[in-house]
N, CA, C and O atoms as a GROMACS GRO file, in nm:
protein
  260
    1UNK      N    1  13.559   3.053  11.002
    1UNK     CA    2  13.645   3.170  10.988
    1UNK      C    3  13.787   3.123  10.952
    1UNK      O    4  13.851   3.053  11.030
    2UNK      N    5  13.832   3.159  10.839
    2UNK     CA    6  13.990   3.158  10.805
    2UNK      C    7  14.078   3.151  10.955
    2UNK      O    8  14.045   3.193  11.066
    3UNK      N    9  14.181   3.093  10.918
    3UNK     CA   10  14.272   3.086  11.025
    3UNK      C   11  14.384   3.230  11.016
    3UNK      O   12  14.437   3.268  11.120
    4UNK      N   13  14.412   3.297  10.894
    4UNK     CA   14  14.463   3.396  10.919
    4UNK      C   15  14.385   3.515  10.925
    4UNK      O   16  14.450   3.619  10.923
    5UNK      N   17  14.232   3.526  10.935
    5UNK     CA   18  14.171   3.634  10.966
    5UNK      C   19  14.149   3.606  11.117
    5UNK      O   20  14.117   3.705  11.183
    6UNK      N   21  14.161   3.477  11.189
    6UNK     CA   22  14.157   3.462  11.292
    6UNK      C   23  14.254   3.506  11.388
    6UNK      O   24  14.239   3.534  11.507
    7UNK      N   25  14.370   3.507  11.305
    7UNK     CA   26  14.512   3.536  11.399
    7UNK      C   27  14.476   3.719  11.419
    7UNK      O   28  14.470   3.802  11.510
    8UNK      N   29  14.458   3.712  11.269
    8UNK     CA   30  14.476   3.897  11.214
    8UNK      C   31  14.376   3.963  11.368
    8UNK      O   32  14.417   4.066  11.421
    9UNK      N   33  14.235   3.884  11.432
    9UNK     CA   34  14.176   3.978  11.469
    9UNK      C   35  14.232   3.941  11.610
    9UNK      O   36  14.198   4.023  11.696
   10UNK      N   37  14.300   3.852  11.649
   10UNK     CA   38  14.348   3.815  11.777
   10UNK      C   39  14.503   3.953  11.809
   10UNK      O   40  14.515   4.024  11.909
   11UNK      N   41  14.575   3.950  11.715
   11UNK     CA   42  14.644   4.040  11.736
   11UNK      C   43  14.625   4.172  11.696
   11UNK      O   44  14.724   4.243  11.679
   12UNK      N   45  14.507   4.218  11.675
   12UNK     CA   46  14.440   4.341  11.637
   12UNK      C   47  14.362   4.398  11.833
   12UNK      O   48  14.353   4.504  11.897
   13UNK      N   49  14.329   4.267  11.853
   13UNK     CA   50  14.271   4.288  11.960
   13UNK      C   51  14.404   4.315  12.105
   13UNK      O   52  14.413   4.417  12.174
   14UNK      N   53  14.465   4.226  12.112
   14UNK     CA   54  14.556   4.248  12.150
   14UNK      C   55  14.651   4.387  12.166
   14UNK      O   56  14.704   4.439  12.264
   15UNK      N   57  14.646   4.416  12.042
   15UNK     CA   58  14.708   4.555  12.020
   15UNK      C   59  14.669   4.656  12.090
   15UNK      O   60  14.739   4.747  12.134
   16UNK      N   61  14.444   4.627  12.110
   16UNK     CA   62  14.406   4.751  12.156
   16UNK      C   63  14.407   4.764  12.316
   16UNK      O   64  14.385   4.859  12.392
   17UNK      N   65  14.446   4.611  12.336
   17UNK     CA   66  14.430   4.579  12.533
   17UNK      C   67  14.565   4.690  12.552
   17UNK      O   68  14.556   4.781  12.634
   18UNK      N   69  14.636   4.680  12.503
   18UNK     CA   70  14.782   4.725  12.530
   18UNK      C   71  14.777   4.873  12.511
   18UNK      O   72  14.814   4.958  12.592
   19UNK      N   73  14.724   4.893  12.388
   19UNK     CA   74  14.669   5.070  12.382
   19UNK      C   75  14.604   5.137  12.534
   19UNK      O   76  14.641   5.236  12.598
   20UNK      N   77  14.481   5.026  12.563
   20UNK     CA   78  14.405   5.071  12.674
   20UNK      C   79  14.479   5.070  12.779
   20UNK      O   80  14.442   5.147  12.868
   21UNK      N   81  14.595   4.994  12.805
   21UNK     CA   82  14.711   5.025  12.920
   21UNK      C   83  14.755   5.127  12.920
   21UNK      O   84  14.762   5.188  13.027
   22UNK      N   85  14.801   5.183  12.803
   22UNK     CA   86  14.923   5.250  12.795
   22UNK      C   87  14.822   5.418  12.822
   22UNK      O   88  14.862   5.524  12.869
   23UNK      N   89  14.717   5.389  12.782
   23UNK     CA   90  14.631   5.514  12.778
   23UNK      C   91  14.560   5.552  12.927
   23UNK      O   92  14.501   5.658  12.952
   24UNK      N   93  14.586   5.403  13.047
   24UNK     CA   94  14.502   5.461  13.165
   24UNK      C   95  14.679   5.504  13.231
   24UNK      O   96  14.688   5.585  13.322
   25UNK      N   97  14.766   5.459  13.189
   25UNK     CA   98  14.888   5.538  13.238
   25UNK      C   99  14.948   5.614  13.208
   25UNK      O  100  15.034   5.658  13.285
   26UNK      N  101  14.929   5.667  13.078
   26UNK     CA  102  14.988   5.841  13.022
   26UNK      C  103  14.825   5.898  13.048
   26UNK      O  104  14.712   5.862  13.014
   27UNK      N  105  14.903   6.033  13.147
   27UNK     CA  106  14.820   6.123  13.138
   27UNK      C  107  14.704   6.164  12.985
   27UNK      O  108  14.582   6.172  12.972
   28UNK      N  109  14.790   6.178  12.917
   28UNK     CA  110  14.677   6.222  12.784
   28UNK      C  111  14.628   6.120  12.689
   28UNK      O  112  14.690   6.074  12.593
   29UNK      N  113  14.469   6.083  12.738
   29UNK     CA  114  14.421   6.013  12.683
   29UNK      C  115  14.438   5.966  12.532
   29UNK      O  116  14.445   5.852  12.485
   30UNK      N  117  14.441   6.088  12.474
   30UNK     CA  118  14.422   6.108  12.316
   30UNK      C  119  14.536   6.021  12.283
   30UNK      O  120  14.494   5.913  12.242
   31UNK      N  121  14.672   6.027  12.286
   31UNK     CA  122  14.773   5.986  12.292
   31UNK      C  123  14.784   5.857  12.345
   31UNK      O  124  14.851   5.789  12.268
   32UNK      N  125  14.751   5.799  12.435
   32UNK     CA  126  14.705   5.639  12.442
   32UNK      C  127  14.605   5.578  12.340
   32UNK      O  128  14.648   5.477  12.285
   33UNK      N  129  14.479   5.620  12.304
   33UNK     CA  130  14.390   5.598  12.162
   33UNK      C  131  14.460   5.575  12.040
   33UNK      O  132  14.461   5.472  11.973
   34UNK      N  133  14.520   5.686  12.018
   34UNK     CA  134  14.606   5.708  11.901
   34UNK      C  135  14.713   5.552  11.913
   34UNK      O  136  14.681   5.452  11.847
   35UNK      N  137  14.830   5.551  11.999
   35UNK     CA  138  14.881   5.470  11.989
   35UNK      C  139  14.793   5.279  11.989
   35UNK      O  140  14.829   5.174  11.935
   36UNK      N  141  14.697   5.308  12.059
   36UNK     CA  142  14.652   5.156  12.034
   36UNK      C  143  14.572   5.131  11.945
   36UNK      O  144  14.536   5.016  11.918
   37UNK      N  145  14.532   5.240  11.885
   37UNK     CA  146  14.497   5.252  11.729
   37UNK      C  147  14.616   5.203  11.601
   37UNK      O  148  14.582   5.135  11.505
   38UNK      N  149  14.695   5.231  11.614
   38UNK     CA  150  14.800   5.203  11.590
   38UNK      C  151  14.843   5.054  11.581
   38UNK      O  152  14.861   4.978  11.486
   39UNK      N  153  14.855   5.037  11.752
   39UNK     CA  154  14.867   4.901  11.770
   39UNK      C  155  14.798   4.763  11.674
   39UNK      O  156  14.838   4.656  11.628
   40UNK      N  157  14.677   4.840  11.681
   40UNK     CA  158  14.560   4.776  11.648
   40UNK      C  159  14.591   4.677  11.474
   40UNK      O  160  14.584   4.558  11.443
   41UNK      N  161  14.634   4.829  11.385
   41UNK     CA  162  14.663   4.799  11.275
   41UNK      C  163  14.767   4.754  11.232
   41UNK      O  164  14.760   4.711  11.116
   42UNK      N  165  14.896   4.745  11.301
   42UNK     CA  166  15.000   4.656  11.282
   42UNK      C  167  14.962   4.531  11.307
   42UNK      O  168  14.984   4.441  11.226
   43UNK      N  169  14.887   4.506  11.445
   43UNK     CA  170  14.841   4.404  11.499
   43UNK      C  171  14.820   4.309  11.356
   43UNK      O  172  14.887   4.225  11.296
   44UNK      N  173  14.684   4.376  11.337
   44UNK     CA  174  14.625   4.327  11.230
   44UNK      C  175  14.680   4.278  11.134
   44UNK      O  176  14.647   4.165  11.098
   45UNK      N  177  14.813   4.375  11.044
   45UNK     CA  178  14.863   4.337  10.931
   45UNK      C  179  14.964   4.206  10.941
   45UNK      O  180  14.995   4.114  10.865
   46UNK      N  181  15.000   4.254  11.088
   46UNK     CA  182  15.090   4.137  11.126
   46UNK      C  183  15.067   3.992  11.143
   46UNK      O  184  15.131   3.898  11.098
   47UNK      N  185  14.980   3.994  11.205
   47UNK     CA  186  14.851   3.890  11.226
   47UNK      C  187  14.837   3.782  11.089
   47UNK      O  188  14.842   3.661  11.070
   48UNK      N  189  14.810   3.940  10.985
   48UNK     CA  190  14.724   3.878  10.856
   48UNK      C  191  14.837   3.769  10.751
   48UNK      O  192  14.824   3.652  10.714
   49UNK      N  193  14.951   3.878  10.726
   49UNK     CA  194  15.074   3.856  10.672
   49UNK      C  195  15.157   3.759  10.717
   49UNK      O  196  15.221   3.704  10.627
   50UNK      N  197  15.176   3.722  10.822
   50UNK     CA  198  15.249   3.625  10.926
   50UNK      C  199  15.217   3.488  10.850
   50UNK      O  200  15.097   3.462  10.834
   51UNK      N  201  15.319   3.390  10.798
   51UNK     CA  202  15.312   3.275  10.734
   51UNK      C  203  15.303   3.163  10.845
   51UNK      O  204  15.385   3.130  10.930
   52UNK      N  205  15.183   3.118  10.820
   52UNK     CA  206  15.177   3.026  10.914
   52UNK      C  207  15.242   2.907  10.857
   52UNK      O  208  15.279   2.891  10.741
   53UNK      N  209  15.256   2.780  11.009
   53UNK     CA  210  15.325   2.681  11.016
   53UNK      C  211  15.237   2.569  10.955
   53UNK      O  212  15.290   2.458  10.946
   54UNK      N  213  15.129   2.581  10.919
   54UNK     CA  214  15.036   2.481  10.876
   54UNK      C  215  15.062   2.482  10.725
   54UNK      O  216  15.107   2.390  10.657
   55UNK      N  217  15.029   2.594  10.691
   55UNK     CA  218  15.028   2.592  10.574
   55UNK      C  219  15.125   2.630  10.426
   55UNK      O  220  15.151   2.741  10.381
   56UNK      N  221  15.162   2.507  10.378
   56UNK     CA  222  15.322   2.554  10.305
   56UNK      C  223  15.313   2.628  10.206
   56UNK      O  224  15.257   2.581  10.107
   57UNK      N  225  15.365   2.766  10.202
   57UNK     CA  226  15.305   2.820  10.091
   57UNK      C  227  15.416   2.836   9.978
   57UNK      O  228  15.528   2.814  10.023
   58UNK      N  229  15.414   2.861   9.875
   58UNK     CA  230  15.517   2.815   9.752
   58UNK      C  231  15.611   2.901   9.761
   58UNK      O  232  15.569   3.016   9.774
   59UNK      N  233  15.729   2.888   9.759
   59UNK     CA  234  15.834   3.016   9.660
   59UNK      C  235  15.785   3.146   9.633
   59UNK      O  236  15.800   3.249   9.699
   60UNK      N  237  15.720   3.124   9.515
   60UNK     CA  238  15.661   3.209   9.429
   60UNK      C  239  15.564   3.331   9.525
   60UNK      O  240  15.560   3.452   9.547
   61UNK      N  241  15.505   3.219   9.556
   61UNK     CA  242  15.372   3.322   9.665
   61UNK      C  243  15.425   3.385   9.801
   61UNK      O  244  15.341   3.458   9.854
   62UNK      N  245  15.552   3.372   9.871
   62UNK     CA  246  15.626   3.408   9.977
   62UNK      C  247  15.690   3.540   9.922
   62UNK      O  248  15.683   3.642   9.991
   63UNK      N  249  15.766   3.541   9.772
   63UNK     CA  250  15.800   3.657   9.692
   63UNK      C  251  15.702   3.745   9.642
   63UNK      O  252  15.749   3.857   9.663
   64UNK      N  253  15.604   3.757   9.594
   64UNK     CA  254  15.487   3.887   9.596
   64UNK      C  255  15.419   3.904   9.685
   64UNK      O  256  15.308   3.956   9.674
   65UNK      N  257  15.477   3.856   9.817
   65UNK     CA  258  15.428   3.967   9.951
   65UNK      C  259  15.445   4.036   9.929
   65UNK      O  260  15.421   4.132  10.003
   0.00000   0.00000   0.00000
């Protein structure tokens, strides 16, 4: 498995532990889902997008993010 699909699903997952907090402590469920749904997909993009330290990536390829 890629190392940035690895990060992507670690902080995807992450996102949703924190959803499932936030959702057994606000009264309205829906509204905890929603937000760690949420979570989930920043998680993810953040995860995915995030330049890692291993790998040097060019100029060029850092600018058409």
């Amino acid at each position: 498995m890629p190392a940035k699909l690895k990060t992507a699903l670690l902080f995807a997952l992450a996102g949703l532990i924190v959803g499932a907090v936030i959702a057994t402590l606000i009264a309205g469920l829906m509204l905890g889902v929603l937000v760690g749904a949420g979570l989930a997909i920043l998680g993810a993009v953040f995860g995915f997008f995030r330049p890692s330290v291993s790998s040097q990536s060019s100029p060029d390829e850092i600018e058409n993010r």
